[in-house]
C-alpha positions as CSV (number, residue, x, y, z in Angstrom):
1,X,183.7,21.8,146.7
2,X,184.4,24.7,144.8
3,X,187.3,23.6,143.2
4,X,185.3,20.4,142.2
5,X,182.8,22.7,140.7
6,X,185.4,24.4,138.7
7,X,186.4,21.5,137.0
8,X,183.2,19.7,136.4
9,X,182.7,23.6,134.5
10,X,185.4,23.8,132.5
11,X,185.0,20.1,131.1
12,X,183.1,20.0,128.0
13,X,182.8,16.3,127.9
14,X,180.6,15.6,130.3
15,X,177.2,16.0,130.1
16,X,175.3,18.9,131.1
17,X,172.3,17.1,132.7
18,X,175.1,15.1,134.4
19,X,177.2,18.0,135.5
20,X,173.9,19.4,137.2
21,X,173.4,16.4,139.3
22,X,177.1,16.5,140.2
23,X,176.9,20.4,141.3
24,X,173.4,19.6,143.0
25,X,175.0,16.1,144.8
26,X,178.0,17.9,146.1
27,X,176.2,20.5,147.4
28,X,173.9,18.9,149.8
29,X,176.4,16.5,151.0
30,X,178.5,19.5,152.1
31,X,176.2,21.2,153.7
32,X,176.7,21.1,157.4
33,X,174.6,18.8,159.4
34,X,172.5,20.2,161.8
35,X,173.8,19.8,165.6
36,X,172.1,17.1,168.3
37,X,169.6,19.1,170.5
38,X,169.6,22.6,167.8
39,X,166.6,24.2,167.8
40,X,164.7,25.5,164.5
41,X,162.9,28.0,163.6
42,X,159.6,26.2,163.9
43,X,159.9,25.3,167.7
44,X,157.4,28.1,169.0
45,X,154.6,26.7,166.1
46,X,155.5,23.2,167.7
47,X,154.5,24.9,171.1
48,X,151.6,26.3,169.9
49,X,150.7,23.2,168.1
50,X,151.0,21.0,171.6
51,X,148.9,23.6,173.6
52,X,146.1,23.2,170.7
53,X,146.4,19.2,171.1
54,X,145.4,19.3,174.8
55,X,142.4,21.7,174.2
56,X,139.0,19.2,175.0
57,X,136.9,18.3,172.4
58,X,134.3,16.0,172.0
59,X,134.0,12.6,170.5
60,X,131.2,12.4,167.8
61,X,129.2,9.6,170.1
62,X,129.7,11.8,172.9
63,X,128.2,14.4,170.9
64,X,125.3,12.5,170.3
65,X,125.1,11.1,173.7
66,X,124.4,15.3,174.5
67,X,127.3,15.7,176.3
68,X,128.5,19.6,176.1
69,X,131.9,20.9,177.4
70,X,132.0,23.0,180.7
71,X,135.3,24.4,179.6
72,X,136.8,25.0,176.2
73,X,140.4,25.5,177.4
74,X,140.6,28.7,176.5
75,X,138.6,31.0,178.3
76,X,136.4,30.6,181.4
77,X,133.6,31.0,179.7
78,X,130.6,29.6,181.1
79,X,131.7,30.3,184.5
80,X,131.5,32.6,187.5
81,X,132.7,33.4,190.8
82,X,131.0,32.3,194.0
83,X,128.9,35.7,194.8
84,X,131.1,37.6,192.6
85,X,133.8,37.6,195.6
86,X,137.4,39.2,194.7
87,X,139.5,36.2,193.2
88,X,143.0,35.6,191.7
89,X,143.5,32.2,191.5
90,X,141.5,30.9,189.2
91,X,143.1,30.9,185.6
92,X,143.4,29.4,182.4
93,X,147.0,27.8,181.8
94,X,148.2,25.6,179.4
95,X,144.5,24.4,177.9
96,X,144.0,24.0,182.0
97,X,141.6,25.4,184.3
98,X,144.2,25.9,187.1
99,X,143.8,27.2,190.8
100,X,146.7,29.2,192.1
101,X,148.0,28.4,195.5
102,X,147.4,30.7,197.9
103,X,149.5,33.4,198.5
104,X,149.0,36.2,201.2
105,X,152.5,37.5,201.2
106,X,152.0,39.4,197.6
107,X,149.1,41.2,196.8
108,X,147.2,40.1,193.2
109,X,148.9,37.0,193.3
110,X,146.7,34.1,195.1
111,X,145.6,36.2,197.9
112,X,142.0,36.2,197.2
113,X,139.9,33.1,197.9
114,X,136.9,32.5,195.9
115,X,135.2,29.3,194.4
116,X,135.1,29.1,191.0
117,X,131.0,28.0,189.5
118,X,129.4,27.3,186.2
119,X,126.8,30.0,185.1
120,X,123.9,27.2,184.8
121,X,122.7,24.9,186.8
122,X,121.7,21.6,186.7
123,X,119.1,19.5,188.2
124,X,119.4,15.7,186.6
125,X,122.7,15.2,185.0
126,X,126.5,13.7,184.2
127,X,129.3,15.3,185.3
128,X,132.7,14.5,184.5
129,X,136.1,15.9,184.6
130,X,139.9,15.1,184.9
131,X,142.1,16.3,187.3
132,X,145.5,16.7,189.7
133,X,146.2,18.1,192.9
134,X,149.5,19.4,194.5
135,X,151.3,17.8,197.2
136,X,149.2,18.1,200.6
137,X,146.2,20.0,198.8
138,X,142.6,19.9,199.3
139,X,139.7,21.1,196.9
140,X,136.3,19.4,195.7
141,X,133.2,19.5,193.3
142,X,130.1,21.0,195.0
143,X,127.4,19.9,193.1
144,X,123.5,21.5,193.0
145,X,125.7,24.3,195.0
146,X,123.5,27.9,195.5
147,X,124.4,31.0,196.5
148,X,121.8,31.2,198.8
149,X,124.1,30.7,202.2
150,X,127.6,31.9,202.6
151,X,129.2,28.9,201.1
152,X,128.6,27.0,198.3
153,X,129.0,23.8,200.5
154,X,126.3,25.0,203.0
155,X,123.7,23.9,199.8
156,X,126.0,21.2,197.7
157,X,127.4,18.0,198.8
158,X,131.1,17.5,197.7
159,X,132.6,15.3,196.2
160,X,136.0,15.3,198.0
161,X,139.7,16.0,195.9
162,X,142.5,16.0,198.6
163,X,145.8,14.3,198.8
164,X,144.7,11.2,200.8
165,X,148.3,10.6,202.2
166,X,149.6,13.6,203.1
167,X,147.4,16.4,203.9
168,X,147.0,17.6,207.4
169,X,145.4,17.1,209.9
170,X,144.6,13.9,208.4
171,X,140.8,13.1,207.5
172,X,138.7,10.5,208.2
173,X,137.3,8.4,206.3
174,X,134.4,10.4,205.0
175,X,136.6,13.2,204.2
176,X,139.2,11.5,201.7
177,X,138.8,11.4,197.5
178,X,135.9,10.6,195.9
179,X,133.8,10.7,199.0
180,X,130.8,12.8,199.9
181,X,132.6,15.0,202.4
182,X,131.7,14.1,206.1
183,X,128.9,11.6,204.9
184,X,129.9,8.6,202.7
185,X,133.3,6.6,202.8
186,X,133.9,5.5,199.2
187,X,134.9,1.5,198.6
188,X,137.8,0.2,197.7
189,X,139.4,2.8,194.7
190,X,142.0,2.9,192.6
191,X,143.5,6.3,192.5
192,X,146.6,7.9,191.2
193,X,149.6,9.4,192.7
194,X,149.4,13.1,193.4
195,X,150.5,15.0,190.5
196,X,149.1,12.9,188.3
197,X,145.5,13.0,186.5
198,X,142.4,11.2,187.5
199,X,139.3,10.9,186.2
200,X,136.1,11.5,188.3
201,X,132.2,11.5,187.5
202,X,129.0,12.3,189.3
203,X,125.7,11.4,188.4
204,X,122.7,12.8,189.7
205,X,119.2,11.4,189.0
206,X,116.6,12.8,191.1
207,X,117.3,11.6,194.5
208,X,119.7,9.2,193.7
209,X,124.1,9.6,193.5
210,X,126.3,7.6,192.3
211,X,130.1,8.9,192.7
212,X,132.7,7.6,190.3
213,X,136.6,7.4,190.1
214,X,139.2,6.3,187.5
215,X,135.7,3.9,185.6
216,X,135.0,2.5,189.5
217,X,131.7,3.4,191.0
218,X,132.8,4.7,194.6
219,X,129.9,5.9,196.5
220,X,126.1,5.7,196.1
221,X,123.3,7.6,198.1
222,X,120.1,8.6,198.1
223,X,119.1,12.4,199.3
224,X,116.7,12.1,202.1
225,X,116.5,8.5,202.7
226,X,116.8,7.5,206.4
227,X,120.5,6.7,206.3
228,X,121.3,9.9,204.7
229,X,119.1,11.6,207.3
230,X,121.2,9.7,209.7
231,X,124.7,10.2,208.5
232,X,123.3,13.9,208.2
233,X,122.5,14.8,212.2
234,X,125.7,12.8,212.8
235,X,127.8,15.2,210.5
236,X,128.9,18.6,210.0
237,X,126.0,19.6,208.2
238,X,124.0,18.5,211.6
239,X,122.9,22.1,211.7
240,X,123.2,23.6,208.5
241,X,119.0,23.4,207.0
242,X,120.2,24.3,203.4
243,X,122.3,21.0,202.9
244,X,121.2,18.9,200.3
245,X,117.9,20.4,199.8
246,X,118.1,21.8,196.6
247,X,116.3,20.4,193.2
248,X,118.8,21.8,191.1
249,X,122.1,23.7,191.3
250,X,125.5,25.3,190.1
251,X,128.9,22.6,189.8
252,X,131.4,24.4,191.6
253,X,134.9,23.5,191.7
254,X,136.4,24.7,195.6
255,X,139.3,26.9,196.3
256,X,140.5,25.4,199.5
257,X,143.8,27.5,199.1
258,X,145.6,24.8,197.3
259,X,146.9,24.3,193.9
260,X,144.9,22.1,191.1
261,X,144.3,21.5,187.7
262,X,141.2,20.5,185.4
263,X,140.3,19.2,182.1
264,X,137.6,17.5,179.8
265,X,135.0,19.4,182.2
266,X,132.0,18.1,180.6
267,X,128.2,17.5,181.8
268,X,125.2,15.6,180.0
269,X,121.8,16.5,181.5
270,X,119.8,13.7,182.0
């Protein structure tokens, strides 16, 4: 190339506008071409840049449907732990709200259990959120939860997240996703393998639930009625007074000592 250059130089009879172009031509076809797989200088803005798309956000009809985000992917915000018990598991990773697994062979990392609760609470309202859970793992959304008794499940019904194939010892029928734990069996669902995200929603209107997963209406209830009264004495919470009788409550999200992930936490009061 530098030869050519020479030449094109020292001949006068060419034009200068069309020596340029020569000069400018030879030059970028010269260059050397960047290698399969090479990284640039711009690859930790392009990580950045995928982080920031997977922050929520809301649509502007669900903005003036009055839905507001639980979680802004960035900080937790909003939230609080169960009693103010010592945690380590709840994070933010990734845009995620993630719970650790536990871990009680290294101190500060996943050895202290705590669920993880929003600040407010809610009496008549929408709640939805996606999520994964890990191979064999168990968790839940507690829902009008209070921190009256010594778990948040002694107050709030939950609406169960648990690997439905795998975990052990395996649950009943009561006890797998999208039921209300130890009362309600959902219908016929469509759910996701684990490790990948679902989509769940609760809706609470006075007495009335209605449990939701993946746009299929699961379970329905009624707090109080005689079947729930029913299923109740028949159940775990047989003995616990506190269960379901709360008007209004926290939305807690369980740390059964398993590791899960969360996004698009949103509610709309109702």
């Amino acid at each position: 190339m530098r030869i050519l250059a020479t030449l094109l130089d020292n001949d006068l009879t060419i034009d200068p506008m069309k020596k340029l172009f020569c000069i400018l031509f030879i030059t970028v076809a010269c260059s050397p071409a960047k290698k399969e797989g090479q990284e640039t200088q711009d690859a930790p803005a392009s990580v950045t840049n995928e982080v920031a798309a997977s922050l929520p956000s809301l649509t502007d009809s669900q903005k003036a449907e009055g839905w507001k985000l639980l979680f802004d992917g960035k900080t937790l915000n909003g939230w609080q732990i169960f009693k103010a018990r010592k945690n380590n598991t709840w994070e933010v990773k990734d845009g995620f709200l993630h719970c650790r697994p536990l871990n009680e062979s290294v101190k500060g990392d996943g050895d202290e259990r705590s669920d993880l609760m929003t600040t407010d609470e809610f009496e008549n309202f929408e709640f939805s959120c996606d999520w994964k859970i890990s191979p064999k793992g168990n968790s839940g959304i507690i829902y009008r939860a209070t921190e009256e008794f010594d778990q948040p499940y002694y107050s709030g019904p939950e609406y169960q997240l648990i690997d439905d194939a795998e975990y052990t010892p395996k649950p009943s029928d009561k006890q797998l996703t999208g039921g209300s734990y130890d009362m309600y069996a959902t219908a016929p669902k469509t759910m996701k393998p684990v490790g990948e995200w679902n989509s769940s929603k609760i809706v609470v209107s006075g007495k009335h639930v209605d449990h939701w997963l993946n746009g299929q209406k699961i379970v329905e209830y009624d707090f109080g009625s005689p079947d729930w009264i029913k299923r109740k004495e028949a159940s775990k919470w047989k003995d616990v007074k506190g269960y379901g009788m709360a008007a209004k409550g926290h939305i807690d999200l369980q740390d059964h000592g398993h590791e899960i992930w969360f996004k698009n936490v949103m509610i709309k009061t109702l």
